[in-house]
VOBA-1610 file (N, C-alpha, C; in pm, whole numbers, padded with zeros to 5 digits, always signed):
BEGIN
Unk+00084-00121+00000Unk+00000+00000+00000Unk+00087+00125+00000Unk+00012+00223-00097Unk+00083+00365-00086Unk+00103+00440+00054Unk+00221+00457+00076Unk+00206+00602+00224Unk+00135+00706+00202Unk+00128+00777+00062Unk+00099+00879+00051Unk-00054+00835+00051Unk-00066+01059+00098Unk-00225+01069+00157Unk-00259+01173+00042Unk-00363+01196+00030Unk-00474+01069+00026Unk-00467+00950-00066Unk-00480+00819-00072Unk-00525+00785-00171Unk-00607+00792-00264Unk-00614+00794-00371Unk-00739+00891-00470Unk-00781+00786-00531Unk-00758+00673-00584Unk-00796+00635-00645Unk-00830+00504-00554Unk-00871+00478-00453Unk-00937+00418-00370Unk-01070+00395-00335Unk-01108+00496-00337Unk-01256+00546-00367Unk-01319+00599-00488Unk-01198+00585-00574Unk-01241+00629-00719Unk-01266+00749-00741Unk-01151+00862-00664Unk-01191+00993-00692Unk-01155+01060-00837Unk-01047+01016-00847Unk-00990+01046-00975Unk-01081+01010-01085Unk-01166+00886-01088Unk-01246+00875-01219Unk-01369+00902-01220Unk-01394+01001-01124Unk-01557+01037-01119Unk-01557+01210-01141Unk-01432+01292-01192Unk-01410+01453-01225Unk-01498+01451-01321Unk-01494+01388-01454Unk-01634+01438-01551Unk-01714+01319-01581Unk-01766+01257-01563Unk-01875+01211-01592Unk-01914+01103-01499Unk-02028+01067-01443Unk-02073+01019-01387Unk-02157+00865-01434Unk-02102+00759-01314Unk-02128+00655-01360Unk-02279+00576-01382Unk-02332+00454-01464Unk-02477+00442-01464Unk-02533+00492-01383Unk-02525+00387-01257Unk-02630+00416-01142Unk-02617+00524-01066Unk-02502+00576-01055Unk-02507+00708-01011Unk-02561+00850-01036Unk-02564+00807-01181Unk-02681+00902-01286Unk-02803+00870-01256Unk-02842+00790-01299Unk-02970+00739-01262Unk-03082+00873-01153Unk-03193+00915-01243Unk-03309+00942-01152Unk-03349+00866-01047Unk-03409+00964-00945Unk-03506+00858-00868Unk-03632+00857-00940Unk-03646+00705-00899Unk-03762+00628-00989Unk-03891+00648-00884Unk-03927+00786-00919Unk-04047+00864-00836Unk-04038+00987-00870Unk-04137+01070-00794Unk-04156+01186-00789Unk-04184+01264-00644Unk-04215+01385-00694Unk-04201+01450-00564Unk-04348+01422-00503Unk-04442+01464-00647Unk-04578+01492-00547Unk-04624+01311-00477Unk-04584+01195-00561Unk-04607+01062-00512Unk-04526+01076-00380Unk-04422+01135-00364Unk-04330+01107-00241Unk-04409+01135-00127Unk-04459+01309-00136Unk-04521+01334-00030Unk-04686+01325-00008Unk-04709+01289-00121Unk-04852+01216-00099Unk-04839+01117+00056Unk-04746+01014+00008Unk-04727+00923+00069Unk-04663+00968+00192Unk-04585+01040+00223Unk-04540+01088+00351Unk-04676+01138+00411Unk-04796+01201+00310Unk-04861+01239+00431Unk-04974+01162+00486Unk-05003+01060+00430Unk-05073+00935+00438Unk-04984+00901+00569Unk-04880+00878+00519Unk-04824+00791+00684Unk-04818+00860+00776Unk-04797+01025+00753Unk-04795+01097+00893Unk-04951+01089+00955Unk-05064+01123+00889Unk-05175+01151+00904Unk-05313+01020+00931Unk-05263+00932+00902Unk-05337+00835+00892Unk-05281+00709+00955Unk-05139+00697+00955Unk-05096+00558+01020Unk-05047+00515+00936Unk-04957+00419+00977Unk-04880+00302+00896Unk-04932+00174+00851Unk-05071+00143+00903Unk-05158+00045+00869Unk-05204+00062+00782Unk-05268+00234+00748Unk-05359+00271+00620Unk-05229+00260+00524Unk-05127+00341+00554Unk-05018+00362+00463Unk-04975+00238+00385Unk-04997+00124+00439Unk-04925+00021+00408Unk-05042-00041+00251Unk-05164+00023+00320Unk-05288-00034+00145Unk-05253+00039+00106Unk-05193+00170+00087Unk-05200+00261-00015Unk-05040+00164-00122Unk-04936+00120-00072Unk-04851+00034-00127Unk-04868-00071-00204Unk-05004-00137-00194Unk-05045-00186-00303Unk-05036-00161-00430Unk-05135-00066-00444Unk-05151+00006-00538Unk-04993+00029-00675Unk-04907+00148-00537Unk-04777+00225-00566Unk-04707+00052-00609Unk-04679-00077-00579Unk-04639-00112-00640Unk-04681-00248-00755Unk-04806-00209-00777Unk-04835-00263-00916Unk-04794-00186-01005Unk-04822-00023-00977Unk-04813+00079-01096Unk-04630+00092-01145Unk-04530+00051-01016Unk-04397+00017-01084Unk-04419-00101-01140Unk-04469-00202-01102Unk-04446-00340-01136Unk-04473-00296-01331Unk-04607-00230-01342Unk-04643-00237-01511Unk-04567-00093-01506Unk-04522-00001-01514Unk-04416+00091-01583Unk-04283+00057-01559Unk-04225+00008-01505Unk-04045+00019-01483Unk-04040-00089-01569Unk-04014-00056-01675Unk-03925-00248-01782Unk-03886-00275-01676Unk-03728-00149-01723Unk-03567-00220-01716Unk-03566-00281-01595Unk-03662-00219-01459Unk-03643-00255-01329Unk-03691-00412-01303Unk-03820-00412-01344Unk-03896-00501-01363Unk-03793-00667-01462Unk-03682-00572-01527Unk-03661-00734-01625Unk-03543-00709-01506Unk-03464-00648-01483Unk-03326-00638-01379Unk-03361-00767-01256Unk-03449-00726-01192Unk-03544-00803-01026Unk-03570-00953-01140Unk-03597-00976-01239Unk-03644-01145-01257Unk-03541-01157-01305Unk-03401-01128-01364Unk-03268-01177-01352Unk-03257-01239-01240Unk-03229-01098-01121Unk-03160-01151-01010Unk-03253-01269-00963Unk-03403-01306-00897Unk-03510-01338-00861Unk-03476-01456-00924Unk-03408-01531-01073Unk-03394-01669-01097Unk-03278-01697-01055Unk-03183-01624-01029Unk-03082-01649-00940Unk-03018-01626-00796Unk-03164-01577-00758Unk-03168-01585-00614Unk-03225-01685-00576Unk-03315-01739-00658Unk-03478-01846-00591Unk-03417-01996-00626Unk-03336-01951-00738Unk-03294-02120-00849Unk-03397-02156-00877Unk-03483-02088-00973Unk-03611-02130-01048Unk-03664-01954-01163Unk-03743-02003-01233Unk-03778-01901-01290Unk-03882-01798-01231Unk-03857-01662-01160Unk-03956-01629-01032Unk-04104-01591-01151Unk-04189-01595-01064Unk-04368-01606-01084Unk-04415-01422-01078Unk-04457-01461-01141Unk-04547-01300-01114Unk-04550-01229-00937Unk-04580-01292-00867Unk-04598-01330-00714Unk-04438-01248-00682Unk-04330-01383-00743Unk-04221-01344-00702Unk-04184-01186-00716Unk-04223-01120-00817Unk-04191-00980-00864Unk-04268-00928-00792Unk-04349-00910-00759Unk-04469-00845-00661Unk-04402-00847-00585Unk-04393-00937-00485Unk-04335-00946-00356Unk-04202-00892-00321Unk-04100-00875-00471Unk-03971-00791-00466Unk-04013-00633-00449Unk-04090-00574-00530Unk-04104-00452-00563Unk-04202-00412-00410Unk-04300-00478-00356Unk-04355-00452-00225Unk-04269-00447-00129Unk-04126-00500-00085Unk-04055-00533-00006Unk-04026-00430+00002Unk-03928-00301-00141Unk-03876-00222-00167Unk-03966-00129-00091Unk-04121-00115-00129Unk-04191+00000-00125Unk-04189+00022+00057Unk-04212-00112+00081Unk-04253-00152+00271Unk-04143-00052+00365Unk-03997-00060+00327Unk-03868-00045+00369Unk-03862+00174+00316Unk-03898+00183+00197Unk-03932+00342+00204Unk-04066+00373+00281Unk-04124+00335+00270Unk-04238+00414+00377Unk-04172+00387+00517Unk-04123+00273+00560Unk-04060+00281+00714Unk-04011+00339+00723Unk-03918+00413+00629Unk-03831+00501+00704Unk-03892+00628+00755Unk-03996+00704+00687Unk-04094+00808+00773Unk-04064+00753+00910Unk-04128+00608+00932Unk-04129+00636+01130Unk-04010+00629+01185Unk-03930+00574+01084Unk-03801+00542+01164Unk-03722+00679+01164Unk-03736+00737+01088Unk-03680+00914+01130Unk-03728+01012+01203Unk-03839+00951+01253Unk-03960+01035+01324Unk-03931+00995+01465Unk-03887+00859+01469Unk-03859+00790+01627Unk-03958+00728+01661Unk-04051+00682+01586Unk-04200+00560+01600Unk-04154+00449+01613Unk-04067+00420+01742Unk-04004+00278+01726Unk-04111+00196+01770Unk-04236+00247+01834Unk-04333+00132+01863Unk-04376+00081+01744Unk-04373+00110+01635Unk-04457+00105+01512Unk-04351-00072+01496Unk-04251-00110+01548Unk-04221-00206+01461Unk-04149-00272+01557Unk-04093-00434+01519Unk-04089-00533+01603Unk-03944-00532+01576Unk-03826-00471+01641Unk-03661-00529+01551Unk-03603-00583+01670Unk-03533-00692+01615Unk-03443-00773+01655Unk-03281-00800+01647Unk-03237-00730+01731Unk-03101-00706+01674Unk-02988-00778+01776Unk-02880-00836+01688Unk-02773-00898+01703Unk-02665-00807+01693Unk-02536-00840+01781Unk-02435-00785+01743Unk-02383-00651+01856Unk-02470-00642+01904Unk-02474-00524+02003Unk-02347-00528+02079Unk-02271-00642+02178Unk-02172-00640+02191Unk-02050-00602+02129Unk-02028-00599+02009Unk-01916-00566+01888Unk-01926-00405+01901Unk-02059-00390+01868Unk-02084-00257+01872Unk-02043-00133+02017Unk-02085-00184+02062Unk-02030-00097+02261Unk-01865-00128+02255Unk-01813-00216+02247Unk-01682-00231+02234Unk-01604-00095+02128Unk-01680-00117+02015Unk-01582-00062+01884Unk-01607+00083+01936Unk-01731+00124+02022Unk-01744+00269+02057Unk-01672+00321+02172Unk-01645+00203+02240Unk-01569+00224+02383Unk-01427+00259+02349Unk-01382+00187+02246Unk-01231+00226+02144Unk-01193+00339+02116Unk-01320+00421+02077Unk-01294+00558+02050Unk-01254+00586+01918Unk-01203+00453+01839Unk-01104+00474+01698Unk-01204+00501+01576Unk-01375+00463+01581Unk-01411+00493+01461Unk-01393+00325+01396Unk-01447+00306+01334Unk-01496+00176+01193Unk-01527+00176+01105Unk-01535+00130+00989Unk-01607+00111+00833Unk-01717+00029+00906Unk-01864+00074+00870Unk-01975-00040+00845Unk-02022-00076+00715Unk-01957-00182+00696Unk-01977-00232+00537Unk-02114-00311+00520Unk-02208-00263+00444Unk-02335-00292+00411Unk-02377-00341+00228Unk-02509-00341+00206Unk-02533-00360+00054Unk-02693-00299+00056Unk-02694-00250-00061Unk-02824-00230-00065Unk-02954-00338-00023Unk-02957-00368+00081Unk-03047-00491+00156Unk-03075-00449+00226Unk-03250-00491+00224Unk-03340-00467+00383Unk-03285-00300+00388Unk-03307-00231+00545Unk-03333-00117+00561Unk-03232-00037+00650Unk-03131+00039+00566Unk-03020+00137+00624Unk-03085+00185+00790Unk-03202+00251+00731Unk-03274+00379+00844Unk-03310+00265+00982Unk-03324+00129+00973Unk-03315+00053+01031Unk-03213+00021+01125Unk-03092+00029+01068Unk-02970+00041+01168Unk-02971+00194+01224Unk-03019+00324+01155Unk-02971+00429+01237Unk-03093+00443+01368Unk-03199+00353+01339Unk-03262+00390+01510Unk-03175+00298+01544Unk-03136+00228+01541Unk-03047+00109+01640Unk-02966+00228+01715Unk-02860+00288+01627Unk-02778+00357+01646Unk-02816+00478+01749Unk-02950+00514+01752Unk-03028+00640+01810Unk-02988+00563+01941Unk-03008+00485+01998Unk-03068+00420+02095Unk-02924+00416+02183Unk-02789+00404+02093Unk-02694+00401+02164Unk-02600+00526+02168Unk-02564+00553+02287Unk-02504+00667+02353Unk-02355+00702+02262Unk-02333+00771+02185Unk-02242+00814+02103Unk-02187+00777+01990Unk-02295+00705+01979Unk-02305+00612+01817Unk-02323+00728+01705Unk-02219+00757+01637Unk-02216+00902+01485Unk-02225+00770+01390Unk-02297+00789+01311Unk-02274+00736+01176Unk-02305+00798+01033Unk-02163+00806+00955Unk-02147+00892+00848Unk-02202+00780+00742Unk-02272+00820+00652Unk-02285+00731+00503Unk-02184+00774+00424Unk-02089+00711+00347Unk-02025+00767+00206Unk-02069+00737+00094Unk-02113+00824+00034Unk-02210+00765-00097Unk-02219+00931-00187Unk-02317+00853-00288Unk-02337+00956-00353Unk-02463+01022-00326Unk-02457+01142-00274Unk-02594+01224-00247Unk-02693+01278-00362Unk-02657+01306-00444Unk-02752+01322-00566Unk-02865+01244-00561Unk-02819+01130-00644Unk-02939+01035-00651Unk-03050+00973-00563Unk-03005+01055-00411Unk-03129+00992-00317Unk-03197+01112-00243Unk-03153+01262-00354Unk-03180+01396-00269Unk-03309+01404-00243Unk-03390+01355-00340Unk-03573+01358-00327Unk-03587+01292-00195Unk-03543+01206-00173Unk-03657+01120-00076Unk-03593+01166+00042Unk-03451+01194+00063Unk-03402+01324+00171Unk-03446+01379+00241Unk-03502+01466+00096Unk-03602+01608+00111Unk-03725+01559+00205Unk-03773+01490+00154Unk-03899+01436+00192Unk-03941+01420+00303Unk-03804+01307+00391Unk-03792+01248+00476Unk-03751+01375+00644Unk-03678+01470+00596Unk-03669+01540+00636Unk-03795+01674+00652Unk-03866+01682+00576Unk-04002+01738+00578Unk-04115+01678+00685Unk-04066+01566+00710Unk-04168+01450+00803Unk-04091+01467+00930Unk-03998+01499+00946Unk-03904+01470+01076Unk-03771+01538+01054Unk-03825+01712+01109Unk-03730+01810+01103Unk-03575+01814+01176Unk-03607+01683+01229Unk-03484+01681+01352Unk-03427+01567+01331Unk-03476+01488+01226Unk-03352+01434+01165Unk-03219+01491+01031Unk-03093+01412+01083Unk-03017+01460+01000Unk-02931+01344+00961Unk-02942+01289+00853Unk-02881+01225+00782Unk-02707+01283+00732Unk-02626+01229+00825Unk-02464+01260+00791Unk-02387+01195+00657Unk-02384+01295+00562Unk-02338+01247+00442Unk-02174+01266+00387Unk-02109+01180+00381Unk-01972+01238+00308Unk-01972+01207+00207Unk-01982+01312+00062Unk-01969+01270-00053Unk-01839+01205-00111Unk-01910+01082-00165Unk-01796+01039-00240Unk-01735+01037-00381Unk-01606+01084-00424Unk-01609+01108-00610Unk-01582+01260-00588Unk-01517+01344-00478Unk-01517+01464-00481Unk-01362+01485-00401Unk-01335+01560-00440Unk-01159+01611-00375Unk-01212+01624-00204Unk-01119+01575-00137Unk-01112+01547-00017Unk-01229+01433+00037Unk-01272+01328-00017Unk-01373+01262+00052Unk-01272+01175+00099Unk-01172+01173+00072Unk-01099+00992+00165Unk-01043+01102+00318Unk-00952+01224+00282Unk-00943+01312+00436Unk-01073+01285+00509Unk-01189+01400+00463Unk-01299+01375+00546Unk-01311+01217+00641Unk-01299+01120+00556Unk-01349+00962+00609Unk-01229+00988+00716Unk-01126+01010+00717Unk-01009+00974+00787Unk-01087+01078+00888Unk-01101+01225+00896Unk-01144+01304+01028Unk-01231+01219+01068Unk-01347+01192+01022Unk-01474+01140+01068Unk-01452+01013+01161Unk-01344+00921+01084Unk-01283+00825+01211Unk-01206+00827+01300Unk-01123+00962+01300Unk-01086+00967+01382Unk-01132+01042+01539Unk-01258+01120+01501Unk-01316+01170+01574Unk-01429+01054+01673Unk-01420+00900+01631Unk-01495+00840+01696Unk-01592+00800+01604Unk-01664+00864+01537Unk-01770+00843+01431Unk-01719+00710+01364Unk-01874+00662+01287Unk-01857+00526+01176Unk-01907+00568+01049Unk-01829+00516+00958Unk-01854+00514+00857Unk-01856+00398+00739Unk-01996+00472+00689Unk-02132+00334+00686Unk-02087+00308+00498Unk-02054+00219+00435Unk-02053+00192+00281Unk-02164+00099+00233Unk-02179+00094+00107Unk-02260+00017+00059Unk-02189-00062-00019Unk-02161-00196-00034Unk-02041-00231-00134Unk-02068-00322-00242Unk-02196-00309-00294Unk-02237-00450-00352Unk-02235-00344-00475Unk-02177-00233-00504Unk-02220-00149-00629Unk-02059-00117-00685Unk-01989-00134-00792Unk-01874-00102-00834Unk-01871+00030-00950Unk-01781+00054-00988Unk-01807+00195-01086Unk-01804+00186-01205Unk-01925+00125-01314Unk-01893+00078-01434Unk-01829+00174-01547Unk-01810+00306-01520Unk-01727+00396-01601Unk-01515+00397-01586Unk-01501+00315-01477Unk-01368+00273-01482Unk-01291+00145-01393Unk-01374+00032-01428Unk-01358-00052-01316Unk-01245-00068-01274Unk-01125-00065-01336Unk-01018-00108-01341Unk-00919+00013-01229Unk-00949+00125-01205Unk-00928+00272-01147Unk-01002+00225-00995Unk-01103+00172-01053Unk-01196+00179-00912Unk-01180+00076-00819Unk-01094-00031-00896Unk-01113-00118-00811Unk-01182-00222-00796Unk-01218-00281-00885Unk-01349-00421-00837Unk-01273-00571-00905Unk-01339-00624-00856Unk-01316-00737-00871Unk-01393-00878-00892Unk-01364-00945-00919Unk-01433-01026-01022Unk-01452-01157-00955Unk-01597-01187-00855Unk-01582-01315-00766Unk-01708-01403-00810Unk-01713-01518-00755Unk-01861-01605-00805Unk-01919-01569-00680Unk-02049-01532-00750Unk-02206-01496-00709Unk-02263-01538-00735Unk-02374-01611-00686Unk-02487-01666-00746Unk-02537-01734-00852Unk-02428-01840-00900Unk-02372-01910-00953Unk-02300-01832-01073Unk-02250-01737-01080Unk-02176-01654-01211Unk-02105-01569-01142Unk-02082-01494-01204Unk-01903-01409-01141Unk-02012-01246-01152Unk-01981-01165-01056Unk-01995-01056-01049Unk-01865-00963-00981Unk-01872-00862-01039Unk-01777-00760-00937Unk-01800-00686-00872Unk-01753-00701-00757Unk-01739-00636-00673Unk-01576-00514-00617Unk-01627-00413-00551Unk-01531-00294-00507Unk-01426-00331-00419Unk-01350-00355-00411Unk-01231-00344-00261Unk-01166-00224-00169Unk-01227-00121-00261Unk-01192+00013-00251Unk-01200+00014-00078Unk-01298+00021-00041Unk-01330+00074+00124Unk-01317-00067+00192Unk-01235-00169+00158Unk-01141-00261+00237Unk-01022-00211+00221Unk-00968-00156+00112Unk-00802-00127+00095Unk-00774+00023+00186Unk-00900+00107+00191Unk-00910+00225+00286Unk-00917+00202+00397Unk-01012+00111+00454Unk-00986+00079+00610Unk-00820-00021+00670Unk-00776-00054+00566Unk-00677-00141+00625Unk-00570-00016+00612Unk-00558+00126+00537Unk-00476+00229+00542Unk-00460+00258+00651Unk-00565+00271+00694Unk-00625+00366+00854Unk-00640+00277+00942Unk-00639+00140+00921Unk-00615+00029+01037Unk-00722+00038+01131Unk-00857+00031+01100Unk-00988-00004+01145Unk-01051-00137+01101Unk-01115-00155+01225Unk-01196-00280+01198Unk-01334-00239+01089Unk-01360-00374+01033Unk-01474-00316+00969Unk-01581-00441+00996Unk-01716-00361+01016Unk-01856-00434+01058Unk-01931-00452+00930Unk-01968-00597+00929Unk-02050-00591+00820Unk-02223-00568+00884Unk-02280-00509+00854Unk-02420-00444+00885Unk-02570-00449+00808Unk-02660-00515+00861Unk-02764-00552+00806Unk-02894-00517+00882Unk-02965-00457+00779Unk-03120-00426+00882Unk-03231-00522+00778Unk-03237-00632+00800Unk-03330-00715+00702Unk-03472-00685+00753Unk-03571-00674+00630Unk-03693-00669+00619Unk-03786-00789+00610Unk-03812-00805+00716Unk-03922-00955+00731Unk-04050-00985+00730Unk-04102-00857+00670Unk-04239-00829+00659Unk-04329-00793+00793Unk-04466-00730+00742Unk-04519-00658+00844Unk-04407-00559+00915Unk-04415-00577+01073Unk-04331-00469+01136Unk-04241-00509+01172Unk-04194-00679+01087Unk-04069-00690+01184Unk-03900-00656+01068Unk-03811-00620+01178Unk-03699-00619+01130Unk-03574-00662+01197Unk-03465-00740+01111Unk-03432-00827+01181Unk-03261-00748+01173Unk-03176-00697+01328Unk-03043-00553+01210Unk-02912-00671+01322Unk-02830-00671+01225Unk-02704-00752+01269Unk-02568-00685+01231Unk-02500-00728+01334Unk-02320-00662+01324Unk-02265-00788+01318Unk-02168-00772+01251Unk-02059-00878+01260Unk-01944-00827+01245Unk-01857-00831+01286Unk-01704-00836+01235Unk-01639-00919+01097Unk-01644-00789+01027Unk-01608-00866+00844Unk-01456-00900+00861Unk-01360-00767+00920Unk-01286-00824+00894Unk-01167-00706+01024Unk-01044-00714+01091Unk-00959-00633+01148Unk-00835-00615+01081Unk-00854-00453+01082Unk-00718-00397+01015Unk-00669-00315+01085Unk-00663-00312+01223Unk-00606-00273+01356Unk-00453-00300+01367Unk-00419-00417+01348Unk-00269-00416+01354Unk-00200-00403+01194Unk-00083-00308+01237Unk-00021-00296+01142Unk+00061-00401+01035Unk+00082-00412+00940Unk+00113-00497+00842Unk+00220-00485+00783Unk+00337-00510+00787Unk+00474-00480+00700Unk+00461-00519+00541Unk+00423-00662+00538Unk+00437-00730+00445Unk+00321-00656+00325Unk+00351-00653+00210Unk+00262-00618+00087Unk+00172-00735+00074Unk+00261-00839+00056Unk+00193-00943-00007Unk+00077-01003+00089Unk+00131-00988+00219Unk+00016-01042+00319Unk-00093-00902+00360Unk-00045-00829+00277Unk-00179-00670+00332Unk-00258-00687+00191Unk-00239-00746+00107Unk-00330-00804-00030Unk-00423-00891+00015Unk-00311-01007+00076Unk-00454-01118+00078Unk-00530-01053+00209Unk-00526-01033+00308Unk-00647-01007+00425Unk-00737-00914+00355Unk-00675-00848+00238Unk-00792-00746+00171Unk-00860-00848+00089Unk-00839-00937+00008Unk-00890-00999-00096Unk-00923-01131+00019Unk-00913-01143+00138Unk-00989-01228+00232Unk-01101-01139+00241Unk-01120-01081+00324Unk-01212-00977+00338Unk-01315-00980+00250Unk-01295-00941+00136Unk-01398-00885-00013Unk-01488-01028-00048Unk-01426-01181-00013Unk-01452-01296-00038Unk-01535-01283+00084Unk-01474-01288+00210Unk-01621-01294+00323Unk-01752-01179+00272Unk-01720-01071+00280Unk-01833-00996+00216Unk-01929-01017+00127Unk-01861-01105-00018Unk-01931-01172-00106Unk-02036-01292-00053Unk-01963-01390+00055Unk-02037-01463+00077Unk-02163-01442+00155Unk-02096-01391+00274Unk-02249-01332+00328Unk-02284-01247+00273Unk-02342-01217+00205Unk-02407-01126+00088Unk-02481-01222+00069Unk-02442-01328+00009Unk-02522-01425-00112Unk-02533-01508-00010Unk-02515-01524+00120Unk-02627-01593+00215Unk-02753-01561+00243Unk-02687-01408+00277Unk-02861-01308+00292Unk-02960-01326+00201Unk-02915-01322+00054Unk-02992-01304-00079Unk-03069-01422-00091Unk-02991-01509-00026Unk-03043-01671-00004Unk-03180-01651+00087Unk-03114-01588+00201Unk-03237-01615+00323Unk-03362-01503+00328Unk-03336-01434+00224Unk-03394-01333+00254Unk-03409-01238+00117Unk-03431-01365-00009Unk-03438-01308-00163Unk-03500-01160-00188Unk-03587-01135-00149Unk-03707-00994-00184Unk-03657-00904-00094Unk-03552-00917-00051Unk-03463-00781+00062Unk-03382-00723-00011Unk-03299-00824-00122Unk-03205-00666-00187Unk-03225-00582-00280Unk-03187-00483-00294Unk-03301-00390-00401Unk-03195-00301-00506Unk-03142-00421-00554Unk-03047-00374-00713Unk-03158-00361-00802Unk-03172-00264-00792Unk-03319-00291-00977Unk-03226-00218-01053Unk-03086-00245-01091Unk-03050-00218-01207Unk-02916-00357-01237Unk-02852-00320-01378Unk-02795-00401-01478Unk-02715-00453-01389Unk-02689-00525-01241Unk-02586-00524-01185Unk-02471-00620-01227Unk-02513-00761-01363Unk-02408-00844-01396Unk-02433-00815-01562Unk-02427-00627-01561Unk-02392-00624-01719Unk-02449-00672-01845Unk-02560-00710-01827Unk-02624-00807-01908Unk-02668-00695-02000Unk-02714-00596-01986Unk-02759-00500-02099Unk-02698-00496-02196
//
């Protein structure tokens, strides 16, 4: 690994100056006035009424979104190992819808509204008692806002997202319109100084939260990904924010808020992987990274196993377009 700071091309800063990659482009697949329709249904009426009005909201994606719609019965025959049913797509795109309307209560602090069950809590009081800060390495599965009431609940728990803020500014907006006193901590990523920032942010105690099941199809090779079996075929995946936490010599949590229908939710920590002690060797600071990226992969595609209609890639994610 390089000494020099920052690394830039770790996080893929260097290849995100002009143009921006698919999914990162990508609209949100909504609008404003549907957004707050629906925010005010759930503020005004409950989460019971809110939840028929989701019917509806996802037949009307189910018959307009193709690409989304053919993306979900890709993954869906290679999540299920069968060809998924009409049912099956329903039940993907409802999962999605279930997990955005929760988050209204879950930013609001309506923790009675729902049943969660969470593992891992020990890892967690420890890594805060440390003081040093962590990567929480996640995937688009089940429900982020899910881990941050977890996080509400515990006494000096900061958690930063690094991501790209654009593409999720609507529902932000929204979410923040419902629950003025939440604040969603964002460090953009793809912008001069986002790997410093991550470094202040951990070192101040704070966590910082990734999503890693998404790689940068405008320069994979810059960015970093890598090429592992998934679900019976090879997909790539990022190493970027494993090769960053082992710079900075933090442990990293892998983090899950799974969606189990109705009100329950099921949010887990684990320890993916420790990059706490220092490493002389090159060759052995490769493999614990390319150990790492392999555990990540797998539990990934355990979850997807146990819990198919929780992850919510509705786009090209094995290139097939």
């Amino acid at each position: 690994m390089t000494s020099v700071w920052p690394p830039r091309d770790v996080l893929g800063e260097t290849s995100l100056g002009t143009s921006a990659p698919d999914w990162t482009a990508a609209p949100e697949r909504s609008n404003r006035f549907a957004l707050r329709l629906m925010a005010w249904i759930a503020v005004r009426l409950g989460r019971r009424a809110a939840r028929l009005v989701l019917h509806p909201i996802t037949l009307y994606f189910l018959a307009f979104s193709p690409a989304q719609r053919r993306h979900s019965a890709r993954y869906l025959a290679r999540a299920l190992g069968r060809a998924p049913t009409l049912a099956d797509r329903y039940r993907h795109f409802h999962a999605f819808a279930s997990t955005v309307l929760d988050r209204i209560y879950f930013v609001r602090g309506e923790m009675h509204e729902f049943d969660l069950r969470v593992t891992g809590t020990d890892l967690m009081d420890a890594t805060l008692a440390e003081g040093r800060g962590a990567f929480m390495l996640g995937a688009h599965i089940g429900s982020f806002e899910a881990l941050h009431a977890v996080g509400e609940s515990r006494p000096g728990m900061r958690v930063a997202m690094v991501m790209y803020p654009d593409n999720a500014r609507l529902i932000h907006g929204v979410l923040q319109s419902v629950a003025p006193q939440f604040k969603l901590s964002i460090i953009p990523i793809g912008r001069p100084g986002s790997t410093l920032a991550i470094r202040d942010w951990l070192d101040g105690g704070g966590l910082a939260g990734l999503l890693g099941d998404r790689f940068l199809p405008s320069d994979p090779a810059r960015a970093g990904s890598v090429a592992l079996p998934f679900l019976g075929t090879t997909a790539r995946f990022s190493d970027g924010p494993l090769r960053l936490a082992q710079l900075l010599r933090r442990r990293v949590i892998f983090m899950v808020g799974l969606y189990r229908g109705g009100r329950r939710y099921d949010v887990r920590f684990e320890e993916l992987a420790d990059f706490r002690a220092r490493v002389d060797d090159a060759g052995e600071r490769e493999r614990l990274v390319q150990q790492a990226l392999a555990a990540y992969v797998a539990r990934l595609e355990a979850l997807v196993h146990e819990a198919p209609y929780n992850w919510f890639n509705f786009h090209d994610f094995w290139s097939e377009g």
